[in-house]
N, C-alpha and C positions, 0 to 999 in steps of 0.2 A: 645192920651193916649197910655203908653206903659206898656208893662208888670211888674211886680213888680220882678226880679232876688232876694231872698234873703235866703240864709242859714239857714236853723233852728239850733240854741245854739249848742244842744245838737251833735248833728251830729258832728261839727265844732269839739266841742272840744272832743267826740270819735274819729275821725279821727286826731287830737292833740296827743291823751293818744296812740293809737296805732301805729302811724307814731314813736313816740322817742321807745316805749315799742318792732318796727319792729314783731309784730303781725299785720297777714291775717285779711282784713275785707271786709264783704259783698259789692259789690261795686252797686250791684242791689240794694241790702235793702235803701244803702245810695241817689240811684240815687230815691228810690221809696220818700223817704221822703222830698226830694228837690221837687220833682216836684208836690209833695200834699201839697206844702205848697207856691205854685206859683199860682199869683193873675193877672189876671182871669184867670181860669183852662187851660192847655196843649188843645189844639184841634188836633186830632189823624184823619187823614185821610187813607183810604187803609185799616185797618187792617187785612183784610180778606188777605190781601196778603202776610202778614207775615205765612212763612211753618210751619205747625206744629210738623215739624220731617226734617231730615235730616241733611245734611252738606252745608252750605252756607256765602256769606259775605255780611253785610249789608253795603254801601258806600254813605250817606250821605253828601251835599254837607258840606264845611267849611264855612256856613256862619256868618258874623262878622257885627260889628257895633260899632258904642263909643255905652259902656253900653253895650254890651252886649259879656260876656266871651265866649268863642268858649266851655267851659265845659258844659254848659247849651244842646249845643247839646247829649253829652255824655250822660249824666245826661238824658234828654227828652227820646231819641233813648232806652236805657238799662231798664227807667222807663216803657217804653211800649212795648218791646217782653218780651215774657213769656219764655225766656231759657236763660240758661246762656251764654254770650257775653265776647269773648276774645278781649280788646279792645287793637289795634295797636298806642300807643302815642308817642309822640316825647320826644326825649329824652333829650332837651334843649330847652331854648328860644334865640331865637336871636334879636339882638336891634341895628340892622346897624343902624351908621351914631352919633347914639346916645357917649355921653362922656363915659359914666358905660358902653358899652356895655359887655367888658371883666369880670367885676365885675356879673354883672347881669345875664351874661349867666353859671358862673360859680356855682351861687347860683342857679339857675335852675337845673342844673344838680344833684345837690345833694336833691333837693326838689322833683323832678319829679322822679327820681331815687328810693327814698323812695316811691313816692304814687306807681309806678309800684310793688315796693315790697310787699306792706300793701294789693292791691289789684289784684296783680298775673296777669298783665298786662306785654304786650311785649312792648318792645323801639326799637325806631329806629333814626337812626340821622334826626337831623333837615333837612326839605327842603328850597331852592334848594340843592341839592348835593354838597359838597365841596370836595377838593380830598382829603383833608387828612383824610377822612370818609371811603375811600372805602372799608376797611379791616372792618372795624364796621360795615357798610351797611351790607355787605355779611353776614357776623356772622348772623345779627339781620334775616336776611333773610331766614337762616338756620334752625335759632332756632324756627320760628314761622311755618316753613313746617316741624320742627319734631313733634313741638305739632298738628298741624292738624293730621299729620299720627299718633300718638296716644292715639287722643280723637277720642270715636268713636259719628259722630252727632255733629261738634263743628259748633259752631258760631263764626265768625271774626267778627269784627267792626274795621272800619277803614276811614277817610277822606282823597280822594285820592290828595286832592288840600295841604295838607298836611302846610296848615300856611294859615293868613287872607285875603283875596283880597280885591281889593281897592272897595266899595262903594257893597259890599259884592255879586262881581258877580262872576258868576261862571268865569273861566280860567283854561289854559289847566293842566295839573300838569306835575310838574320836570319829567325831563328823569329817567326812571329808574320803576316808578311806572306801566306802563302798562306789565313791562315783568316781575313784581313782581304778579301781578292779572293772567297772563296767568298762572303763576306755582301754584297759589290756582285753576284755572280753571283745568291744569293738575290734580291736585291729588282730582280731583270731587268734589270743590263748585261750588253750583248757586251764584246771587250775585244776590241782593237786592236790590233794589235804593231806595233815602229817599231825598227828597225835604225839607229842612226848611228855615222857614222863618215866619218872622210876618207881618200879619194882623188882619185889625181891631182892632187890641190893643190886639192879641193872638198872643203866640207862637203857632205855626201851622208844625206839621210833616206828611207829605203827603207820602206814602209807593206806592211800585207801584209793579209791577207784577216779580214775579223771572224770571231770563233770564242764559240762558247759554252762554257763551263767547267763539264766535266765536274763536277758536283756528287759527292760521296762518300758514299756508303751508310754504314752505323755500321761504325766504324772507330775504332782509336785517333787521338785529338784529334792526338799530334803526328805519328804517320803522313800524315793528311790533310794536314795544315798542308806538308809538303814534300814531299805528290804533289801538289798544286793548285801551288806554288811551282814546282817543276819542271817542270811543265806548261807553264805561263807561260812561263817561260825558253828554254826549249826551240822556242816559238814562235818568239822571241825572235832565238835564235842562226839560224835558217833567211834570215834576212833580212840578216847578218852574214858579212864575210868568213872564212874560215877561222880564220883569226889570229886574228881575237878572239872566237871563239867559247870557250876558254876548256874548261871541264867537260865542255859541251856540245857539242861537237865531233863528229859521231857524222856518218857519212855520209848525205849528203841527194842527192835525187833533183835539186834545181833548183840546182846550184854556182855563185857566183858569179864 
């Protein structure tokens, strides 16, 4: 038995009225009543380990499934800390391989681009990095370390696998993300790790203990970029069943 994913009416079509109307909506309120109305209940692990104050990122892994939308984690994560959460989305979908891809990813762009607006979300180009992104990347990069430096006490939300992986295991993430996490660790977040996954016929979000990220002495740029990356990760996988731990699989002291 699996969890029952389903949208309440109402929700749906406020986020309808505001999306054409480009009016701000609560993305908590929204995420709170999705997931009160998810059968059988959210199982929350950690809590206690979510900060009650400060500046930090929560980085939950991307896990996937037929059936089961990667929003759901959004939605779980934002349903269960008590602050408000800047969440980091992509800014298209991509469909290699596929015939619509061009079609599909373009309508993406305009739909995602909207929810970003409606709900004061940052974008970033899709992963893996493509070049003709890099000038977007950087921008998006910019603009979310000016909102840190001028929220004071902010929360990111962000999935650092940054798209599906196959048989929903963890893997390392695109170049680029680890020296993206060192400049939130620069400007004084902790970060958060968040295990999910279902069992027993629950969605299940395991939180685990804030850490600070080990900053890199000079080093080569992309060394750092995926020891900070696997860092993360690795945090990551600790809070995760074996199964989907993926790379990171490496024996832990507290097994689930």
């Amino acid at each position: 038995m699996q969890p029952r994913y389903l949208y309440p009416a109402v929700t749906v079509l406020g986020l309808i009225r505001d999306g054409i109307l480009k009016r701000r909506r609560s993305f908590a309120g929204d995420a709170r009543a999705c997931i009160a109305a998810l059968q059988p209940p959210l199982r929350m692990l950690g809590a206690e380990c979510i900060p009650p104050e400060g500046s930090y990122a929560i980085t939950p892994n991307h896990y996937s499934r037929p059936g089961y939308a990667s929003q759901w984690t959004a939605l779980a994560l934002i349903a269960s800390v008590p602050r408000e959460v800047h969440w980091v989305m992509t800014a298209e979908l991509t469909f290699p391989g596929r015939w619509y891809a061009a079609i599909a990813a373009q309508a993406s762009r305009v739909i995602l681009g909207r929810l970003a607006q409606v709900y004061g979300f940052s974008t970033m180009p899709p992963m893996p990095p493509r070049s003709g992104d890099v000038a977007a990347r950087a921008a998006a990069v910019m603009a979310i370390l000016r909102h840190v430096a001028r929220t004071p006490e902010v929360v990111i939300g962000l999935a650092p696998e940054g798209g599906d992986q196959p048989g929903g295991q963890l893997s390392m993430p695109p170049s680029g993300l680890g020296r993206f996490c060192v400049l939130l660790a620069r400007a004084g977040l902790r970060f958060v790790p968040v295990g999910v996954y279902e069992c027993e016929g629950r969605l299940t979000m395991r939180f685990g203990a804030p850490y600070e990220l080990p900053l890199p002495s000079r080093m080569n740029t992309h060394l750092a970029d995926r020891l900070a990356a696997a860092y993360i990760m690795q945090q990551i996988a600790e809070l995760l069943p074996r199964s989907l731990r993926g790379e990171f699989c490496r024996k832990q002291s507290n097994e689930l």
